[in-house]
N, C-alpha and C positions, 0 to 999 in steps of 0.2 A: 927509342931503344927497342928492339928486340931480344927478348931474354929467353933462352930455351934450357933445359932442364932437366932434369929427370924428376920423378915424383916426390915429395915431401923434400927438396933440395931449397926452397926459400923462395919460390917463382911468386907466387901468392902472396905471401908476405909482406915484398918489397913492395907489392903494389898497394896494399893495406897502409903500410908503412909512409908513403908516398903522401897517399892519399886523406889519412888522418892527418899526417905532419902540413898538409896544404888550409886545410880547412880550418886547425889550430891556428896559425900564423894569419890567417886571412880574417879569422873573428879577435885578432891580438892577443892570443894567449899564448905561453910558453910551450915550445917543439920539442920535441923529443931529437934531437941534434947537437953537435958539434957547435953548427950555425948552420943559417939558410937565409938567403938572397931569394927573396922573390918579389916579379912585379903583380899586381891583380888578376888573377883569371878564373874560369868558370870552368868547374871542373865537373867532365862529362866520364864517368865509368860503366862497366860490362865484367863486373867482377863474379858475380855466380845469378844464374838464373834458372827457374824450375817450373815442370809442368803444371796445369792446371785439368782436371778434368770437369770441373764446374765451368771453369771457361772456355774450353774445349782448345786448350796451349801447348803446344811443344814444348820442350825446353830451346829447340831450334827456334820458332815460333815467338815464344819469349824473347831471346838472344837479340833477334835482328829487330823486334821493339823496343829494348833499351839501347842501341844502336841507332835505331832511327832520331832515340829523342838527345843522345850526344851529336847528331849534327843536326836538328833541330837550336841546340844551343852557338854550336860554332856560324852557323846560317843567320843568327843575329847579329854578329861578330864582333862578336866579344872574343880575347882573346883565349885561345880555348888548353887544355892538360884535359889529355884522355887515357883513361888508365882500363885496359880489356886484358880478362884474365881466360887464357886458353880461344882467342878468337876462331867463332865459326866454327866450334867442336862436334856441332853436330851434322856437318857436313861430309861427303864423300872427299876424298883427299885433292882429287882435280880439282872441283868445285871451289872448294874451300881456299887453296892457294887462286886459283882467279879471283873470288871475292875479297879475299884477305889483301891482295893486291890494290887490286881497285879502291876498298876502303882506306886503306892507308893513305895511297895516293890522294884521292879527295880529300884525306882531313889536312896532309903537309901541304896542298896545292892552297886550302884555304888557312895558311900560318899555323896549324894546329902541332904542340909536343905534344910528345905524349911516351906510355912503356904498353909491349905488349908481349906479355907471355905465351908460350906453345910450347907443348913437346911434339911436337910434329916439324921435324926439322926439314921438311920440303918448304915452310913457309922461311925458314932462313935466307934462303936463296931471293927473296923481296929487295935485298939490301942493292943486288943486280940491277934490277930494274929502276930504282928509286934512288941510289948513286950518295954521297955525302949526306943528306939527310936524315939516312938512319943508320943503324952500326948493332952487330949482334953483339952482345951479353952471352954469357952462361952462371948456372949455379952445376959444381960436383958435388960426386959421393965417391965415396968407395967402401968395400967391404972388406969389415975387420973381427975376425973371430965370429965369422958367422952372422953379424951383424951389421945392417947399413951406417957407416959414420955420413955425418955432412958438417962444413967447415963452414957454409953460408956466407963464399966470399966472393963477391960480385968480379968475375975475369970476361976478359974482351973476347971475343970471337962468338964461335960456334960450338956446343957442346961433342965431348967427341963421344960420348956412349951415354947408354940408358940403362934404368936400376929395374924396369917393370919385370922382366920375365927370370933376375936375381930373386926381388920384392916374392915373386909367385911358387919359386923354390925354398926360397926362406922358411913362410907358412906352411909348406907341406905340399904346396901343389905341383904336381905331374906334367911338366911341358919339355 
């Protein structure tokens, strides 16, 4: 899945949400679900990562080290569920749609599911290249009385608009 979004829309969330509810069901304790079917897998994420000046890290830097060590895990092959939140954020937008490519590719090539969030909808356009294997999501918002709503309801496609330079006038800011 690809899920794109606009900001505080559930992008994050779902992946938390995912991600806990795997790890619960896989130690046998009670999910937070309807229900849920799952077989065993090793579950590799990239949900936030941060600079280090002690260790002299990027948040980019960071990124593509917990990245390395999710197919690190799929490399042993075990069945894998990869959950990356805002992939490759710290990249220039060309860059980042090659990489975000490429990495995808490698992880479906070696059987890997997985969800990944963006608000950078050039990287929707992956779904082209990669064909049935993967399929966009979105979360809306809309603005009501001045204020951002959001319904947090998981719809197919591509998102068709963004809340950030609403979000900027909201506060007060000048754009």
């Amino acid at each position: 899945m690809l899920v794109s979004g606009s900001n505080m829309s559930g992008k994050s969330t779902l992946l938390r949400t995912v991600g806990i509810n795997v790890v619960l069901a896989m130690a046998g304790a009670p999910v937070r679900a309807k229900s849920l079917r799952l077989t065993p897998v090793a579950l590799g994420t990239r949900i936030r990562s941060g600079d280090s000046l002690q260790e002299g890290r990027s948040n980019f830097y960071t990124e593509i080290l917990h990245i390395r060590s999710v197919f690190e895990v799929v490399n042993d092959g075990a069945p894998l569920l990869f959950l990356f939140d805002e992939l490759l954020e710290g990249m220039n937008s060309k860059d980042r749609l090659i990489g975000a490519e490429g990495l995808l590719h490698a992880l479906v090539e070696r059987g890997a599911i997985g969800i990944v969030t963006t608000h950078d909808l050039a990287l929707t356009t992956i779904v082209r290249s990669l064909g049935a294997v993967i399929r966009n999501f979105h979360f809306e918002d809309h603005v009501e009385d001045g204020q951002m709503r959001f319904d947090y309801r998981l719809r197919d496609g591509v998102v068709a608009r963004s809340n950030a330079i609403e979000l900027m006038r909201l506060i007060g800011l000048r754009v």
